[in-house]
N, C-alpha and C positions, 0 to 999 in steps of 0.2 A: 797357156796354150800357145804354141809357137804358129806364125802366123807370117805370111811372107807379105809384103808391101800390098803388093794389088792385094789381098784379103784381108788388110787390115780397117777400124773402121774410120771414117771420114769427123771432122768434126761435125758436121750437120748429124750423121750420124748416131754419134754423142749424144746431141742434144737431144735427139728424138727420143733415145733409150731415157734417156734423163727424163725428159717429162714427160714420158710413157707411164714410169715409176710415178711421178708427184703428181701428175693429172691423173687420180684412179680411180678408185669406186669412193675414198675419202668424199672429195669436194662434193659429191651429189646428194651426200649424206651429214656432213657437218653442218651444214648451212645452218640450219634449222635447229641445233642443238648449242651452237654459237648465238644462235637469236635468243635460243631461252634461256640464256645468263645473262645476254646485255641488253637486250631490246634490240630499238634500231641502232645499235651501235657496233653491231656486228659486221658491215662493212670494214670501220677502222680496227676491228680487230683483225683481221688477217693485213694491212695494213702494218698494223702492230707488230702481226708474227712473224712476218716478211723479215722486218728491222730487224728481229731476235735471230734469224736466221743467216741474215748476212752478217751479225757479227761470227755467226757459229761458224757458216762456211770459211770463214779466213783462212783457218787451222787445218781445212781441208785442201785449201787453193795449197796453202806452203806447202805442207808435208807433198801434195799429187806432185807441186810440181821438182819437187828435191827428189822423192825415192816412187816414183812410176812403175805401178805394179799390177798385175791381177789379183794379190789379196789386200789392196786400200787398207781399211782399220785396219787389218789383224798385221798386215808388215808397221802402218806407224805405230801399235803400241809395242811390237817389238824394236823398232828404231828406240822409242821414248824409255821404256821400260824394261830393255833387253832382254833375253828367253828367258820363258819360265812362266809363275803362276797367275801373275799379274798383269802377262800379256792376254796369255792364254783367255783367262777368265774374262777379263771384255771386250775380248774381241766373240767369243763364243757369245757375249748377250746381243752385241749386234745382229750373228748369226741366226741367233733365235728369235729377236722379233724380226729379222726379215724373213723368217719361213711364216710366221703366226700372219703378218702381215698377206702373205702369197694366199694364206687359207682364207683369210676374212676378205683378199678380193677375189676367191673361186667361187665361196658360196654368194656373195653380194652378186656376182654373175647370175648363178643359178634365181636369185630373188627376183633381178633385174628381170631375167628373160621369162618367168613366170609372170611376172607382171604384166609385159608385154602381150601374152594371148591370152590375157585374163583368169589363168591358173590358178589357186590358193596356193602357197607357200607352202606346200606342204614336208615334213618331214622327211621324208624320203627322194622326193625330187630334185630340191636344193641342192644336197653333197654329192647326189649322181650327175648332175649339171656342172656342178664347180669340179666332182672330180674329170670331166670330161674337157674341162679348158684345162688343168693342169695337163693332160695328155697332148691335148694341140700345144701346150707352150713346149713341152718336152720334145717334138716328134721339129719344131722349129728349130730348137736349141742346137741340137742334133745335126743338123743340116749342113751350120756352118756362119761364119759372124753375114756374110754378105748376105744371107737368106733372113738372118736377124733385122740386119742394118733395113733392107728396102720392109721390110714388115710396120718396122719400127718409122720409116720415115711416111708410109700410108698412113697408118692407123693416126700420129702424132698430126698429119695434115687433113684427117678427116675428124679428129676429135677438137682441134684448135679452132674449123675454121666451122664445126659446128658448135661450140661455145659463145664463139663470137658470135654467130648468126643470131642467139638466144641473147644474148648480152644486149648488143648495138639493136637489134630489135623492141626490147623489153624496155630502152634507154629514151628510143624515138617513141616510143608508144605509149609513154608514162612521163616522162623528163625524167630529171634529177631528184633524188632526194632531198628536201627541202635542212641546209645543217640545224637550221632551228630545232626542228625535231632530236635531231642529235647532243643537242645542248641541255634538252628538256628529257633526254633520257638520262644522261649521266647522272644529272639531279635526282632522279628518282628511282631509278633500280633499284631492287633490295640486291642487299649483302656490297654495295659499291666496287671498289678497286678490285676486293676481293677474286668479286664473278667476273670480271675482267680478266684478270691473273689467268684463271680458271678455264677463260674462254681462250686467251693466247695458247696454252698446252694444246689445245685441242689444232688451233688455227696450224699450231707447225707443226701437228702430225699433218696436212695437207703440203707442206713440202719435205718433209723428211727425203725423201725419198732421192736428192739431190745426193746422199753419201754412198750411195751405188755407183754414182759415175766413178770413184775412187777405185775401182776393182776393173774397171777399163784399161788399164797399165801395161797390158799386156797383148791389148788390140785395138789401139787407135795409132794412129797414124802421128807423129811426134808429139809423144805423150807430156814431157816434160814443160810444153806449152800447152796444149790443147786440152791437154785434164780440166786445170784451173781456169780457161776461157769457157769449157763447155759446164761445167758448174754454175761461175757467175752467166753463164745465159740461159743456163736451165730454170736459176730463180729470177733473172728479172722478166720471163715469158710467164714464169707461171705467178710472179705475184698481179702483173699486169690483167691477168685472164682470170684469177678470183678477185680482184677490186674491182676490175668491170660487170662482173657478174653479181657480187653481192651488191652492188647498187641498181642491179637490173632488178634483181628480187625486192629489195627494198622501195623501190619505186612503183611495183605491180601491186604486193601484198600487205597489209598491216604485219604487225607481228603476232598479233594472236593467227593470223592465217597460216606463216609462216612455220608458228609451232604446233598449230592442229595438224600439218601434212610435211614435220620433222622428216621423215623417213623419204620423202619425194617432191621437198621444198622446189626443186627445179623445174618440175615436172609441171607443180602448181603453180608457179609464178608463169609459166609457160602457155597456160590456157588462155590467159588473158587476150593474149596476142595471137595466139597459132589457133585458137580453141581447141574442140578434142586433137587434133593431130597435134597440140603440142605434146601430150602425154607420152605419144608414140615416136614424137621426135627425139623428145629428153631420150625417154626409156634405148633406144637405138645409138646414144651416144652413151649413155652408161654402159653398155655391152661391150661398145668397142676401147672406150676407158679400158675397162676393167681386163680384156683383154690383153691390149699393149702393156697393160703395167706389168701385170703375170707372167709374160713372154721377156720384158724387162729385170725384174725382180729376179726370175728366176737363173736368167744370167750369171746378174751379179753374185747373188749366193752362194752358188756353185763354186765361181773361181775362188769365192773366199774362203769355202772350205779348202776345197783342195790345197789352196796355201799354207794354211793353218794344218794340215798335214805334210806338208814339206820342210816347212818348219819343226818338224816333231810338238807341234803344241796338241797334234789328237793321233791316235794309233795308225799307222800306215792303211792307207784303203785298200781296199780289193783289189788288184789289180787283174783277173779272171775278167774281168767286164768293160767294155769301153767305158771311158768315161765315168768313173764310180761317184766322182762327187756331184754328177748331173743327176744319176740315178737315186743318191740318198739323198739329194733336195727336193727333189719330184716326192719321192718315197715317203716324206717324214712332213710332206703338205697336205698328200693325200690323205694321210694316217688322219690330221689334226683336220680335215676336213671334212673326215666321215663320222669322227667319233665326238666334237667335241662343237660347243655353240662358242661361238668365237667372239662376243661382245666383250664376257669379264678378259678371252687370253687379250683382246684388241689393248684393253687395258694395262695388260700386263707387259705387253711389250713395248706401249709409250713405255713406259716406265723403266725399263732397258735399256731401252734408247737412251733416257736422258742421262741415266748413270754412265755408259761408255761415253758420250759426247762429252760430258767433264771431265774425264779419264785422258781425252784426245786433248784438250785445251789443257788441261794442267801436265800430262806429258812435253806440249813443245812449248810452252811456257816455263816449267823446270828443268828440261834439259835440254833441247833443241834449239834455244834459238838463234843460236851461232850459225848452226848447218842452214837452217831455211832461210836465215835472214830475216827474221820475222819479227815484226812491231810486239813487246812484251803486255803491253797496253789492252792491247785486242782480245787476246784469251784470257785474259783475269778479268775485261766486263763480260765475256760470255760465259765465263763459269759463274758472275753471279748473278746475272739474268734465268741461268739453266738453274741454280740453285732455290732462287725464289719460284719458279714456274712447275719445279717438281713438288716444293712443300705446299705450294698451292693445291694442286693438282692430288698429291699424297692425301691431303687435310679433305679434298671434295668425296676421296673416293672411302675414305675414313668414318663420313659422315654416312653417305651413301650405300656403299657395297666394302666393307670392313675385307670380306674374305679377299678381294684385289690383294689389298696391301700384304694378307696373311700369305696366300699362294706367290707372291712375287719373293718378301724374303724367305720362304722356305725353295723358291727355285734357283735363286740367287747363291743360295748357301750347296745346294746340289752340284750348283756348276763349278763353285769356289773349291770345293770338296772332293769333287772328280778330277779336278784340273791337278789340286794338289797330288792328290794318290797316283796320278799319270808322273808326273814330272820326279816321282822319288824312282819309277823304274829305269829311267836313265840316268840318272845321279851315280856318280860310282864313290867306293870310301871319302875318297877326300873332297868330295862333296864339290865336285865338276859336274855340270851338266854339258851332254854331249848333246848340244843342239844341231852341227850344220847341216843345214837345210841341202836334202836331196833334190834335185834335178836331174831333168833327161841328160843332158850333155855334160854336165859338170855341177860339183861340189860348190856350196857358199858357205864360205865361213861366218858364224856369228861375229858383233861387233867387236865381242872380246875378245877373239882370236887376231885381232890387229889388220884383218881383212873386209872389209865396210861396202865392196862393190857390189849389188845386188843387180841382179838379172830384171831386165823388164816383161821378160817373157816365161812362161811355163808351161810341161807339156802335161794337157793332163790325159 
């Protein structure tokens, strides 16, 4: 999206869209689910995930700040992997667990705000609720980045500074947790390191959400610095705001308390201190989570399609309608948010995730690291931290819910399979592929063409 100075966004900005995405409907709901693999040890697991994630995000700081874009992944696997089927295919799985992701926090809205006036969950309510926040994040999107940015900088300062209030509360009203306890967990957990493992997967799906900022490329304000400052500040806010938090809970509740009330651990640890208006406090900042991240998410998604069609990696879009890549990210959230219960896809799109995230680290580890400058070091221990953390994670849900694994690689091969049969109708006999990537003003030649300058901006 082409974008003149004054409308472009601010780092503050950034940041907010950033932990808009990573502070969402996750944290209010892992809590609890984190506890029942480790005990009290689920504090140091997100702790833990934090660690895994900054080594993930390196890969993200080089590449944002070398080639500054609106399509993040889907340009670095074409920088790493240049046009074609290889890009194409994982940069499309980021695409689709960030729409799965957009749906599981529409309906986690609709759950949230039932909850609130003491409604049942019911069936029908939920996806008419969540599809009514994708509408408000659309009608936002729409607007313009500046109508984004002040949305994104409210919601990020009423969601931060009411966490903290529940944290720093929970903290003065209980102390610390005692580490002994923590020491006396480890020892006795069943399944050990294992449910550890088990539980990190789950912790960095609560900052995923930091590889969105990468699709900002094209509307922040000197990107080729500011990408990689609003990344690394996007996780050191948000790991600081779930370590304080999960030791506010651990200091209020045992762990059997914590796992009887999985689903609203926040909520429960919250009575202690607030009594019933904790419930209506939590449930009130879950809302507005859930909100900012949606209105975030759906952002970045967007531009990334639209990329990923400029590139010729997916069929040219409509162009009959403003905006086509806002209108089929909207469109294909709603879809999955009416029709479908989003726990196993929530699953399936960790799981997405972790496979492009290796894809991104062993890209600018085999071929990159000349261009970015980048320590070779750093992404060959995050591909085998993401390696161990998905066979873990693979092995839980193997045990547990088998069809996960079955519907992942049969969608996995869909995507592989689609991308392929796309990429043969540009190919001509001598087996050239005619990638350069269209734009409003001008022509970019792929890397192969001896032409490497890519545009930081695009019109969609």
């Amino acid at each position: 999206m082409m974008q003149g100075a004054k409308n472009k966004l601010s780092l503050a900005g950034s940041v907010s869209l950033g932990t808009g995405v990573m502070i969402g409907a996750g944290i209010f709901v892992l809590m609890g689910q984190i506890a029942e693999l480790v005990g009290a040890l689920f504090p140091l697991a997100f702790l833990a995930g934090a660690i895994v994630v900054g080594f993930s995000a390196y890969s993200y700081v080089k590449f944002s700040n070398a080639y500054p874009s609106a399509g993040g992944v889907a340009l670095f696997m074409r920088k790493a992997y240049g046009p074609g089927t290889v890009a194409g295919t994982f940069s499309l799985l980021m695409y689709v667990s960030m729409v799965i992701a957009e749906s599981l926090v529409a309906r986690t809205f609709g759950s949230y705000t039932l909850r609130l006036f003491k409604v049942e969950n019911t069936s029908l309510l939920v996806p008419v609720l969540g599809v009514a926040l994708i509408g408000v994040a659309y009608v936002i999107n729409i607007s313009g980045n500046k109508t984004i940015e002040r949305t994104a900088n409210l919601t990020a300062v009423i969601k931060i500074v009411g966490i903290a209030i529940l944290a720093l509360a929970g903290l003065a009203f209980a102390g610390f947790p005692p580490v002994s306890g923590w020491i006396g967990t480890g020892q006795s957990v069943a399944g050990g390191g294992f449910n550890f493992i088990a539980a990190l997967a789950l912790s960095i799906l609560a900052f995923k959400g930091f590889t969105t900022i990468t699709n900002q490329g094209g509307d922040i304000v000197d990107p080729h610095r500011n990408l990689g400052r609003s990344i690394i500040l996007s996780i050191v806010i948000c790991t600081f705001i779930y370590t304080l938090l999960a030791l506010s809970v651990a200091s209020n509740l045992s762990v059997p308390e914590i796992v009887a009330a999985k689903d609203y651990a926040l909520a429960a640890a919250a009575r202690p201190v607030f009594g019933d208006l904790g419930l209506v406090f939590t449930v009130v900042l879950a809302i507005v989570a859930t909100v900012s991240g949606l209105i975030a998410s759906v952002f970045s998604a967007s531009r990334m399609l639209a990329m990923l069609s400029s590139m010729k990696q997916l069929p040219r879009l409509y162009r009959g309608i403003s905006n086509p890549a806002l209108v089929l990210t909207v469109g294909l959230a709603i879809t999955l948010t009416i029709l479908f219960d989003l726990t196993r896809i929530a699953s399936i799109g960790a799981i997405f995730y972790l496979l492009m995230d290796i894809a991104i680290h062993w890209g600018l580890f085999r071929y990159l690291l000349n261009e970015t400058k980048a320590n070779p070091i750093i992404p060959l221990i995050a591909i085998g931290l993401d390696v161990v953390i998905l066979g873990a994670f693979i092995a839980m849900k193997y045990q547990s819910d088998p069809l996960v694994i079955i519907v992942s690689v049969a969608g996995f091969g869909v995507i592989l399979l689609a991308q392929r049969l796309f990429m043969i109708t540009h190919t001509d006999s001598n087996g050239v592929m005619h990638m350069e990537m269209e734009m409003a003003d001008e022509t970019v030649k792929t890397p192969q063409s001896g032409k490497t300058n890519m545009p930081d901006d695009m019109n969609m």
